[in-house]
Residue frames as qw, qx, qy, qz and C-alpha x, y, z in Angstrom:
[[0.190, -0.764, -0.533, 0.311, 11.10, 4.32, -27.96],
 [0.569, 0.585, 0.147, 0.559, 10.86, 7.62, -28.72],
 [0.573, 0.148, -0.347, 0.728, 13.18, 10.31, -27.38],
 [0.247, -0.419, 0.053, -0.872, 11.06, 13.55, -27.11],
 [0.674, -0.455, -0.419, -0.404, 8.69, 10.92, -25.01],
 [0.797, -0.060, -0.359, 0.482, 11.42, 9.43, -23.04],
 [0.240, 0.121, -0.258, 0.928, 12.97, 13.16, -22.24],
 [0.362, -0.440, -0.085, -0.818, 9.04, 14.63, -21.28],
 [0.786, -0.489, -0.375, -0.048, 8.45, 11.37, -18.84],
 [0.716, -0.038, -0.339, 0.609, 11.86, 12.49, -16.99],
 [0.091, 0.405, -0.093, 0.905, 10.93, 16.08, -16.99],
 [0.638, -0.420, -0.384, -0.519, 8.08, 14.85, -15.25],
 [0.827, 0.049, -0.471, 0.302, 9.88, 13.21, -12.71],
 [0.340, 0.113, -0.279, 0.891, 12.06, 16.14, -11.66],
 [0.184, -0.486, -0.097, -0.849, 9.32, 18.10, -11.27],
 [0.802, -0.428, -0.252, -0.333, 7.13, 15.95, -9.12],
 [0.593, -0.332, -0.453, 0.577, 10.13, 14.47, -6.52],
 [0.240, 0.228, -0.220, 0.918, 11.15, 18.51, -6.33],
 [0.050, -0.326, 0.030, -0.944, 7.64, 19.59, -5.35],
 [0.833, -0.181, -0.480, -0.206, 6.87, 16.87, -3.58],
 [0.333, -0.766, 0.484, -0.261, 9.99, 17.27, -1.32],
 [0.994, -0.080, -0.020, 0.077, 11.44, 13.82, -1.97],
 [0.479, 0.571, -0.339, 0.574, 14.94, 15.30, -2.49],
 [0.115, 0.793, -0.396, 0.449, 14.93, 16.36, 1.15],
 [0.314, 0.117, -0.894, 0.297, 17.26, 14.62, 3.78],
 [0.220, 0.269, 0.764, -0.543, 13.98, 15.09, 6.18],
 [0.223, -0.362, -0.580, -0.695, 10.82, 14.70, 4.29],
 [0.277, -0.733, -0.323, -0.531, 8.32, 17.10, 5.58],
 [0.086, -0.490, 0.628, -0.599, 10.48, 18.04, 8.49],
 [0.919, -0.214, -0.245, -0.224, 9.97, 14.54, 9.93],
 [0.167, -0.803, 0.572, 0.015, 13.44, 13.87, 10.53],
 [0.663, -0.001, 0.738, 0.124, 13.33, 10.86, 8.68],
 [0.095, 0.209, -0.680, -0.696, 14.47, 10.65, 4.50],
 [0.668, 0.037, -0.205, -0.715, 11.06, 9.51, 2.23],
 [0.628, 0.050, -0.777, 0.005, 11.81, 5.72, 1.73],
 [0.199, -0.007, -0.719, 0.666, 11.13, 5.92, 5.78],
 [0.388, 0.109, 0.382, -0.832, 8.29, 7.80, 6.16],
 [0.644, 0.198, -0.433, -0.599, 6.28, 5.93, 3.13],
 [0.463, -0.160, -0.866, 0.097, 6.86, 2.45, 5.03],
 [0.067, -0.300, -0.765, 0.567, 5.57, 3.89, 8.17],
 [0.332, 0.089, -0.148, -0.927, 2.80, 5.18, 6.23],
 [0.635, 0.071, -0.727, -0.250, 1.73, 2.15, 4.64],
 [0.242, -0.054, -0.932, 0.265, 2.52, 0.01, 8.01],
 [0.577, -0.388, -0.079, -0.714, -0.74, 2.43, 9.64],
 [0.478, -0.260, 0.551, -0.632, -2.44, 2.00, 12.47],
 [0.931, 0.153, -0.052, -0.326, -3.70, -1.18, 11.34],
 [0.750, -0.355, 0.540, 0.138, -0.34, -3.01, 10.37],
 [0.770, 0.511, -0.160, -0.348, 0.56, -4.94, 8.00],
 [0.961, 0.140, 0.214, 0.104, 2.13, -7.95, 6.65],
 [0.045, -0.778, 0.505, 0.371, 5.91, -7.59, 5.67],
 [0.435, 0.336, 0.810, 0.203, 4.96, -9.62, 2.65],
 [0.209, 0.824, 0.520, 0.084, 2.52, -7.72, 1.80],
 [0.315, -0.819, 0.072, 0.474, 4.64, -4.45, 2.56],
 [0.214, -0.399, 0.622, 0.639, 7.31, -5.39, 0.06],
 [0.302, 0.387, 0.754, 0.437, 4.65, -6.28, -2.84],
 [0.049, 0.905, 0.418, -0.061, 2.93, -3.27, -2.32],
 [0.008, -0.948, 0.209, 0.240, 6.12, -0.66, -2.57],
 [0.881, 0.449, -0.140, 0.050, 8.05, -3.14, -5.00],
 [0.273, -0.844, 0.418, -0.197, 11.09, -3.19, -2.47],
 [0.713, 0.242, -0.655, 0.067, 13.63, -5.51, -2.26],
 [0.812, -0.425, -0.396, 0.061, 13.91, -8.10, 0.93],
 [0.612, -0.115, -0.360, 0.695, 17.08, -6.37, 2.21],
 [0.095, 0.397, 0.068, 0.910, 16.12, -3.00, 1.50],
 [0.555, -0.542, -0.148, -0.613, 12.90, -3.16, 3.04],
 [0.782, -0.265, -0.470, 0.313, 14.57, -5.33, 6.31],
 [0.449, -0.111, -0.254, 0.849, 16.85, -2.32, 6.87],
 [0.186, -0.438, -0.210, -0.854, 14.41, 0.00, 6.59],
 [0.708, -0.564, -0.363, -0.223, 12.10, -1.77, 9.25],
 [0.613, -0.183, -0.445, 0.627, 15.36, -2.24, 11.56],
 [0.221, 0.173, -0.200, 0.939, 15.88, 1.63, 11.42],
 [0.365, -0.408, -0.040, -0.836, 12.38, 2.50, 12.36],
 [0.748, -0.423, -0.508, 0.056, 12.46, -0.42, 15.07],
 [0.569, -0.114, -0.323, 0.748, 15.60, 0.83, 16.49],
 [0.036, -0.286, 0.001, -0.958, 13.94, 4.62, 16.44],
 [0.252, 0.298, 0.625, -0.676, 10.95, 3.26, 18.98],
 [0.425, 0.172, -0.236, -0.857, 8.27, 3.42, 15.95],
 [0.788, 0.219, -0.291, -0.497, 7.55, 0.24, 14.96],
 [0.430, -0.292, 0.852, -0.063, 7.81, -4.08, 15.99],
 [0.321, 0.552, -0.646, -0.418, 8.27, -6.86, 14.12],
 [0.078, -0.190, 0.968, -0.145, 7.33, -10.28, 14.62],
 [0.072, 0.361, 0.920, 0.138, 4.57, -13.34, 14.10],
 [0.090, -0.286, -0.374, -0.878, 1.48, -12.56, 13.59],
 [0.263, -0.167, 0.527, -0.791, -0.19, -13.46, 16.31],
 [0.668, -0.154, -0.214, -0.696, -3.57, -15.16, 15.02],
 [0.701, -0.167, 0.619, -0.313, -4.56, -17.98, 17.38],
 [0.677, 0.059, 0.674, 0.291, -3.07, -21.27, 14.92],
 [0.560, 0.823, -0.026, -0.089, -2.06, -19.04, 12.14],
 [0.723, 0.370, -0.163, 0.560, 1.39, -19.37, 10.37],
 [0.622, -0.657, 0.014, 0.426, 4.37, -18.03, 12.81],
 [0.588, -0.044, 0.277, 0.759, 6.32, -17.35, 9.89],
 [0.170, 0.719, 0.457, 0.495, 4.17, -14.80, 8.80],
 [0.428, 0.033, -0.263, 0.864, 5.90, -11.02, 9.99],
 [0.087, 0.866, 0.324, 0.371, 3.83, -7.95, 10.68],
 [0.314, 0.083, -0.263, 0.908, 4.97, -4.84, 11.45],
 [0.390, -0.764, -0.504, 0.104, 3.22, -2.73, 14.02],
 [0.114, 0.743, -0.168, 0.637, 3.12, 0.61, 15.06],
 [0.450, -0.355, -0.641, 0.510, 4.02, 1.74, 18.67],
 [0.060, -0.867, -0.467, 0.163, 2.48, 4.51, 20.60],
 [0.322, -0.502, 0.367, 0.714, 5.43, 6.54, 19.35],
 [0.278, 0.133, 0.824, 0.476, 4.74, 5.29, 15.85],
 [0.217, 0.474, 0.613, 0.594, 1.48, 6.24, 15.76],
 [0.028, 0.838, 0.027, -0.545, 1.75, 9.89, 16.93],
 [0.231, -0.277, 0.623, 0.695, 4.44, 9.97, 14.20],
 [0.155, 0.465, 0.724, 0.486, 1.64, 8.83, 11.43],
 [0.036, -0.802, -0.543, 0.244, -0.49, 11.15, 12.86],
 [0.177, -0.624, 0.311, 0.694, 1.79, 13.99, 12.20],
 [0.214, -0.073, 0.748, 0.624, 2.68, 12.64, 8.68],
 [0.253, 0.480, 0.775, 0.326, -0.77, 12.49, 7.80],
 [0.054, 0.925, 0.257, -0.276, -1.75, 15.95, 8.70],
 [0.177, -0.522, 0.472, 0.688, 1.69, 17.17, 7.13],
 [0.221, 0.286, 0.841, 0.403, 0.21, 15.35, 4.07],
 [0.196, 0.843, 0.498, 0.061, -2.87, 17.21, 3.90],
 [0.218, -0.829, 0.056, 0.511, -0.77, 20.44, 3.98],
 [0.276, -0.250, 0.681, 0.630, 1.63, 19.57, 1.38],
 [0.155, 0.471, 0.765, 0.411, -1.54, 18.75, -1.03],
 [0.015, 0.933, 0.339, -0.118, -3.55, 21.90, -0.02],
 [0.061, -0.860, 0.102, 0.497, -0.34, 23.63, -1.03],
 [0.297, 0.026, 0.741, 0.602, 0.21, 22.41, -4.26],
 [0.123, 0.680, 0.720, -0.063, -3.79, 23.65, -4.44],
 [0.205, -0.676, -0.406, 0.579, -3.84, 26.52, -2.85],
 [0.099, -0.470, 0.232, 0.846, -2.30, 28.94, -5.36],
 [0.086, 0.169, 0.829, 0.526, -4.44, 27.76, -8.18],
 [0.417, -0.059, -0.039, -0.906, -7.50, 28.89, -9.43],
 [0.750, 0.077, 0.529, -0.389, -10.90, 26.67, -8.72],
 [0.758, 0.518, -0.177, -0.354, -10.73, 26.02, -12.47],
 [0.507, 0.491, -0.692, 0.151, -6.81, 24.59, -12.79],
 [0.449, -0.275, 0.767, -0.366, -7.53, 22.84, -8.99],
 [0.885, 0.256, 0.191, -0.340, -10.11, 20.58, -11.19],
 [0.655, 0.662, -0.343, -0.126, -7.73, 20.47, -14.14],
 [0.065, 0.618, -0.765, 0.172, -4.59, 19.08, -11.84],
 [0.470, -0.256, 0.774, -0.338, -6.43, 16.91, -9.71],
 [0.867, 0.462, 0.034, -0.186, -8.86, 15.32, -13.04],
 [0.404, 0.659, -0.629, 0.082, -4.65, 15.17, -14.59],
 [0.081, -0.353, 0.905, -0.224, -3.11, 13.12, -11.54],
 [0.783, 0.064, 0.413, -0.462, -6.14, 11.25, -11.64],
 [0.677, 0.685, -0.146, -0.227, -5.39, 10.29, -15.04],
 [0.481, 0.511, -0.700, 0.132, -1.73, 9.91, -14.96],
 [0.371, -0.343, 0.744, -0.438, -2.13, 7.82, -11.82],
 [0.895, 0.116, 0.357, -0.242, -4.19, 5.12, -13.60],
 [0.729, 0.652, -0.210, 0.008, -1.71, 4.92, -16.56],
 [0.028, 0.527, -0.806, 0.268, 1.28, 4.56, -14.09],
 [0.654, -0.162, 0.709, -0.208, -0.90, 1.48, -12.13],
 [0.899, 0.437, 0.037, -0.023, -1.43, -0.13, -15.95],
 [0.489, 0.675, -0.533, 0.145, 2.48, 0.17, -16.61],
 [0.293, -0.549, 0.556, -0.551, 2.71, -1.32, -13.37],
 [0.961, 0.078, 0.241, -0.108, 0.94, -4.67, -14.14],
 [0.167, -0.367, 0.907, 0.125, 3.39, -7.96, -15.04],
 [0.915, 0.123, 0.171, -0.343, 2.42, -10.24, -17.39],
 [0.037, 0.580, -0.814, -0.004, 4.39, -13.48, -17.38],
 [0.678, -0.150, -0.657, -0.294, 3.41, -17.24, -17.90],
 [0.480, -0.367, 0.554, -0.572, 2.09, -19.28, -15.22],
 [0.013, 0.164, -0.985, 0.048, 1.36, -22.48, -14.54],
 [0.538, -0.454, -0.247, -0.666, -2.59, -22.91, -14.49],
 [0.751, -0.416, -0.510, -0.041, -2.41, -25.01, -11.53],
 [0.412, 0.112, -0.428, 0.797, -0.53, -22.38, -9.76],
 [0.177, -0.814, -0.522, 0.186, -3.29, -21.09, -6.95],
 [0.043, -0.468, -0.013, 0.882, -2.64, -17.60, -8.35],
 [0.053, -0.021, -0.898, -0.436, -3.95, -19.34, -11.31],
 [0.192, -0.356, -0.914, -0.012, -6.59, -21.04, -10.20],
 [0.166, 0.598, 0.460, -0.635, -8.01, -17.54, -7.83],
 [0.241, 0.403, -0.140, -0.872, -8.35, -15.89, -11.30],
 [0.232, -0.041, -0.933, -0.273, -9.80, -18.97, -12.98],
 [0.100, -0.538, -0.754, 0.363, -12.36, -19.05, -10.11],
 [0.179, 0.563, 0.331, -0.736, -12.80, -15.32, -10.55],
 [0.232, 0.279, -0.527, -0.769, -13.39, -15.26, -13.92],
 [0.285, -0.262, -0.919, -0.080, -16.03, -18.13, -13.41],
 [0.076, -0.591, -0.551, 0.584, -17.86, -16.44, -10.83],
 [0.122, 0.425, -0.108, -0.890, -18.13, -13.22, -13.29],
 [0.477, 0.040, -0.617, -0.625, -19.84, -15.44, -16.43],
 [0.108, -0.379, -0.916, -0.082, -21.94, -16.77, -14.17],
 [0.138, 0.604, 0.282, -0.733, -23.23, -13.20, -12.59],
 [0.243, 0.546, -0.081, -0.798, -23.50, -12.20, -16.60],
 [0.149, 0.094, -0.846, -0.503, -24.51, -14.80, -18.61],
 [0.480, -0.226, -0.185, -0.827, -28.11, -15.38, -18.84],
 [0.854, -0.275, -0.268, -0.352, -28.46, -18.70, -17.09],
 [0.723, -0.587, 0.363, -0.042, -25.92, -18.69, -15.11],
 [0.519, 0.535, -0.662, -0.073, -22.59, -20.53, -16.03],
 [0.878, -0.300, 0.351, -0.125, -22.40, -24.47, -15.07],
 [0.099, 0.699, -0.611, -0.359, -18.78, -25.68, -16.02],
 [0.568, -0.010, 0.819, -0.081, -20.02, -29.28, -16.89],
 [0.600, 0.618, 0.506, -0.037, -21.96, -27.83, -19.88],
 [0.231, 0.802, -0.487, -0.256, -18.71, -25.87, -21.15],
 [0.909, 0.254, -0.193, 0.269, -16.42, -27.67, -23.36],
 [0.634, -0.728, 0.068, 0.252, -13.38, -28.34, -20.83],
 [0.461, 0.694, -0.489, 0.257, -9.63, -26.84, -21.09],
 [0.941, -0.288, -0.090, 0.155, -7.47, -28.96, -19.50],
 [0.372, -0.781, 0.326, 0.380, -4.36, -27.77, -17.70],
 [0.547, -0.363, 0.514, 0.552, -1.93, -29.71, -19.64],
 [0.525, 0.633, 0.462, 0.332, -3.21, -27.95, -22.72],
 [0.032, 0.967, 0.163, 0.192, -2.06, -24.91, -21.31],
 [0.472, -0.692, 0.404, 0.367, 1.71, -25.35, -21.05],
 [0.334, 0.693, -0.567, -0.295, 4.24, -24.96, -23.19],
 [0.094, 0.124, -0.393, -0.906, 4.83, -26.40, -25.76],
 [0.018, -0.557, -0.825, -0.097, 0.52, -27.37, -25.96],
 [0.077, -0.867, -0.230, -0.435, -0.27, -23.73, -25.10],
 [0.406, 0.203, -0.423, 0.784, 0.44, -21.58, -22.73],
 [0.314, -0.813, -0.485, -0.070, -1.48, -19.37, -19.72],
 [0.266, 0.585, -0.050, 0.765, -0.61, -15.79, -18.98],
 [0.406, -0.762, -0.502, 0.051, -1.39, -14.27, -15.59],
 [0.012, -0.764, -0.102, -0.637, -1.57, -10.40, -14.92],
 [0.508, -0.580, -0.389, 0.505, -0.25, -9.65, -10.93],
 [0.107, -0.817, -0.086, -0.560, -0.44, -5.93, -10.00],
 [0.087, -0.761, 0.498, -0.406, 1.84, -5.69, -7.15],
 [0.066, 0.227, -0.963, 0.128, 2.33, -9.39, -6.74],
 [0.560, 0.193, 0.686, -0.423, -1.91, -9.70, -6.72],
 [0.205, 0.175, 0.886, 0.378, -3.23, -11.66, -9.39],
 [0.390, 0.557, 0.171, -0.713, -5.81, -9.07, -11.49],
 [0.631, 0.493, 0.066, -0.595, -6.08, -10.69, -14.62],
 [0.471, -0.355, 0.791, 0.162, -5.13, -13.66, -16.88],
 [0.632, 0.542, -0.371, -0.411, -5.27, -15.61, -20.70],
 [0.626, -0.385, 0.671, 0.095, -4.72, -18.67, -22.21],
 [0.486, 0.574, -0.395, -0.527, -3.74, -20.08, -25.66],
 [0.879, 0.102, 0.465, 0.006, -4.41, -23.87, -26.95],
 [0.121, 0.436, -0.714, -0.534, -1.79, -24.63, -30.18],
 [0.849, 0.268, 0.304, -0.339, -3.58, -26.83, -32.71],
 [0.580, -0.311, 0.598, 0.457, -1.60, -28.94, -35.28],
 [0.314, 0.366, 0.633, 0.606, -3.84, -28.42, -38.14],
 [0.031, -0.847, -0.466, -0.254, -5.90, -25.67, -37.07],
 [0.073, 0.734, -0.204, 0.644, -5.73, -21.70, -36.11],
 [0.269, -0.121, -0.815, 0.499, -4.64, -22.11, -32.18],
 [0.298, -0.722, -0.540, -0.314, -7.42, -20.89, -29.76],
 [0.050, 0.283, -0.429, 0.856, -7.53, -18.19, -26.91],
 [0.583, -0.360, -0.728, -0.014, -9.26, -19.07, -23.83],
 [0.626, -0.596, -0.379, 0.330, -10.13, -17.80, -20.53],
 [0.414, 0.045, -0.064, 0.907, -9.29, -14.16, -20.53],
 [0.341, -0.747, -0.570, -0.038, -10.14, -11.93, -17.88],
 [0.327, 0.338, -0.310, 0.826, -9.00, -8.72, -15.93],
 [0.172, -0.596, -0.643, 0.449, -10.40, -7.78, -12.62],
 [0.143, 0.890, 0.349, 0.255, -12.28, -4.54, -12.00],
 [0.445, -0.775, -0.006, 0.449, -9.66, -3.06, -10.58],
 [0.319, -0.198, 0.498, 0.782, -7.26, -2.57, -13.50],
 [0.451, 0.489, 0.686, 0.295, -10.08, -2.91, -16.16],
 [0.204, 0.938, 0.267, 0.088, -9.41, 0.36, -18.56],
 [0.133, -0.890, 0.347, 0.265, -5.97, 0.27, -18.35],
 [0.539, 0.570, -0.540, -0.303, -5.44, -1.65, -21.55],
 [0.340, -0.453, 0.824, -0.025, -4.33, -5.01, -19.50],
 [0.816, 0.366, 0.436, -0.097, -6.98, -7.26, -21.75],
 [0.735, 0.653, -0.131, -0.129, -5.48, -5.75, -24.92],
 [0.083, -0.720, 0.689, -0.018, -2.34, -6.38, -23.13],
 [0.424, -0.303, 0.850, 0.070, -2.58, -9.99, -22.68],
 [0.713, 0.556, 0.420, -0.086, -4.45, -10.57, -26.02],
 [0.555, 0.742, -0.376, 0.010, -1.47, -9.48, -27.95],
 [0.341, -0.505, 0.779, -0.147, 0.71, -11.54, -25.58],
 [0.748, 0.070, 0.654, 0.083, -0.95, -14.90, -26.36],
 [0.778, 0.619, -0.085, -0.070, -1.34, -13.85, -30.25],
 [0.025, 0.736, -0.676, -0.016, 2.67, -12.90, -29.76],
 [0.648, -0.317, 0.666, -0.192, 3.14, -16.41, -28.19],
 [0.771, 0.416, 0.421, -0.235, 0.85, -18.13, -30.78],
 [0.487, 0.798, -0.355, 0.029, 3.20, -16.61, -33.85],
 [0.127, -0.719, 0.673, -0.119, 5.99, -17.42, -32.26],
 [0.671, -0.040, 0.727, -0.143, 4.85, -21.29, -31.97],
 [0.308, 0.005, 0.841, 0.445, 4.28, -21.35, -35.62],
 [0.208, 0.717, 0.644, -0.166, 0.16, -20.28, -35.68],
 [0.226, 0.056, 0.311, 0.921, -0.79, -18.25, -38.45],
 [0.381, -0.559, -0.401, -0.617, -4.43, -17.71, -36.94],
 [0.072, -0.053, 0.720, -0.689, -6.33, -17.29, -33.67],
 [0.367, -0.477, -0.469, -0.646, -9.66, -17.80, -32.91],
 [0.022, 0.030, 0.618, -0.785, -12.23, -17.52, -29.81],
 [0.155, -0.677, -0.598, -0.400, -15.73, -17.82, -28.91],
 [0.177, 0.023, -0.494, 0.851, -17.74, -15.67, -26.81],
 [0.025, 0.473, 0.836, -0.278, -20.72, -14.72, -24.86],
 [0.352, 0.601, 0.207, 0.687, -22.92, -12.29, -26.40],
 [0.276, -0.926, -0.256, 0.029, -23.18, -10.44, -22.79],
 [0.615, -0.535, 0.173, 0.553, -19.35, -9.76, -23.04],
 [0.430, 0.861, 0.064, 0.264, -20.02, -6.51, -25.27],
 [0.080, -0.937, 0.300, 0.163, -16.30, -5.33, -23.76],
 [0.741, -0.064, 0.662, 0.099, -15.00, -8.71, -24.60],
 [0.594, 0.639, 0.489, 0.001, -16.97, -8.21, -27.89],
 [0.261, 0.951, 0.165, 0.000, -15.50, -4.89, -28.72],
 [0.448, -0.705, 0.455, 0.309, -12.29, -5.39, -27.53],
 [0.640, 0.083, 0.638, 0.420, -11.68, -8.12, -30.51],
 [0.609, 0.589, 0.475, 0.239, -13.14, -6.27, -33.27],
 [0.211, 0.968, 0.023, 0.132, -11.25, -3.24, -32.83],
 [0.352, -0.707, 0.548, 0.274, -8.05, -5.48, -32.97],
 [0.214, 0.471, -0.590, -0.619, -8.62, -7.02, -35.94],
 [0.213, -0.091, 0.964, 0.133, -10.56, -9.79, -35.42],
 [0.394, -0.022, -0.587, -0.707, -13.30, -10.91, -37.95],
 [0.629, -0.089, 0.596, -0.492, -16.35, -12.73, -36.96],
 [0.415, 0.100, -0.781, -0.457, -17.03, -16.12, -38.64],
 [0.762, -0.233, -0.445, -0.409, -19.21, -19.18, -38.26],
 [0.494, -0.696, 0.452, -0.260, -18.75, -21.30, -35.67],
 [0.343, 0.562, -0.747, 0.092, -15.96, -23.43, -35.16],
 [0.071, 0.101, -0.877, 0.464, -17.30, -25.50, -31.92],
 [0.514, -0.575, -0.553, -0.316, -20.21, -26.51, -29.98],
 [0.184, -0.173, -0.709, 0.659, -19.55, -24.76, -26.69],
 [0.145, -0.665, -0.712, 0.172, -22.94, -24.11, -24.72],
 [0.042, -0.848, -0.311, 0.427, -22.57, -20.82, -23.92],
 [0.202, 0.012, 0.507, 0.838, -20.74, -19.11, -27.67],
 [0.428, 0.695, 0.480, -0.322, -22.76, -16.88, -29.43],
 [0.327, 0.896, -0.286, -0.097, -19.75, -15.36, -31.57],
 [0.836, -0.086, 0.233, 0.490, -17.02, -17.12, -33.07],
 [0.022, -0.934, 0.268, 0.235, -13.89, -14.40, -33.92],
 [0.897, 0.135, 0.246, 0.342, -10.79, -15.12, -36.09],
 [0.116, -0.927, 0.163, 0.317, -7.50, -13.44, -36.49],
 [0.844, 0.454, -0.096, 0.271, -4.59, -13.62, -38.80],
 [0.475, -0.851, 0.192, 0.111, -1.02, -13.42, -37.29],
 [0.592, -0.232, 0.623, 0.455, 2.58, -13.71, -37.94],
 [0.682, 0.565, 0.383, 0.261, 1.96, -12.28, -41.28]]
């Protein structure tokens, strides 16, 4: 990696806790350090799952226990089942109390302050320029932020993106998409060593996902690769399309191929401006209109 990058992402850093006010022992004269207020931000009037809590602020189980204790023990906030009439007991939420949420209340108006004074001194022009910037660097931090790591396909993180990615080629393909008239992948093609399946979680939620078939005489194949709309433009397709090629080399494959539909012109464009070639076709699936073909491991 290089250094001058490495030393301008740190300057960054400093700047933003310092003028932000994370350094101080009370953020925004709250009387409570950040790592405090930001859970009882999050928990809001609404709640929330203490599950969900720690996948959303990437906290660890103890950290984020003692954190909940101290703002139990301060009157802010309880802990315990959830409550739905025959829903899982084991399942925690945290709750505000009427203490709790004055406190948010506070925090959030202190919030607008803090942001109107980071504003304020600026001109109309450089208020666009900052807020268009964090806009920016705020999608490139949630793409660095995505995990991709095998999976099992029959793991029901699996399977929701499998479903969603079905549901999407049938909204954009021209007749609809009926999986009886696709040629099937079958799980146990999609574990090691027969292939493999990739799956994209964004704070522990499943946003996007790939799979690669190995062939014994032929180029292996890439399958099933989607990204929700939530990430989509923060590179996570080209991400896991160099992951399976990676994979694919690594198994031995000195090609890839793929079909596709022609309504998947981002699909479409995404291959050809990573290197892949179009050729004839290689299969008879129903719904191909393009067959694609890479060389790897060379």
């Amino acid at each position: 990696m290089d250094a001058a990058l490495i030393a301008a992402v740190r300057r960054f850093n400093r700047t933003v806790t310092q003028r932000v006010g994370a350094l101080d022992d009370e953020y925004m004269a709250q009387g409570r350090p950040l790592g405090q207020a930001r859970l009882l931000w999050e928990i809001g009037p609404a709640g929330a799952e203490v599950a969900a809590l720690r996948a959303r602020l990437g906290l660890d189980s103890g950290y984020l226990s003692r954190l909940l204790r101290t703002l139990e023990s301060a009157g802010l906030v309880t802990v315990g089942p959830a409550g739905q009439s025959g829903g899982d007991r084991r399942v925690r939420t945290a709750r505000l109390t009427d203490a709790g949420r004055t406190e948010w209340t506070q925090l959030d108006k202190r919030s607008d302050e803090l942001a109107a004074s980071i504003l304020e001194p600026l001109t109309a022009s450089r208020r666009d320029r900052l807020v268009t910037a964090m806009a920016e660097v705020e999608r490139l931090l949630i793409g660095s932020m995505v995990v991709i790591e095998p999976c099992r396909p029959n793991d029901p993180q699996a399977r929701a993106c499998l479903r969603a990615y079905e549901r999407e080629i049938a909204r954009r393909f021209d007749d609809g998409f009926d999986p009886a008239l696709s040629n099937p992948v079958h799980d146990e093609h999609l574990v090691p060593p027969a292939g493999v399946f990739l799956l994209a979680t964004l704070n522990a939620e499943p946003v996007g996902c790939g799979a690669v078939k190995l062939h014994r005489d032929a180029p292996a194949e890439i399958k099933r690769v989607w990204v929700a709309d939530t990430v989509r433009g923060l590179g996570v397709g080209r991400r896991l399309l160099g992951e399976l090629e990676r994979y694919a080399a690594e198994a031995g494959a000195t090609a890839v191929r793929l079909d596709t539909n022609r309504n998947l012109t981002e699909a479409i464009a995404l291959y050809r401006s990573t290197g892949y070639r179009e050729i004839e076709a290689y299969n008879t699936e129903h719904y191909a209109h393009h067959w694609f073909e890479k060389l790897i491991g060379q």
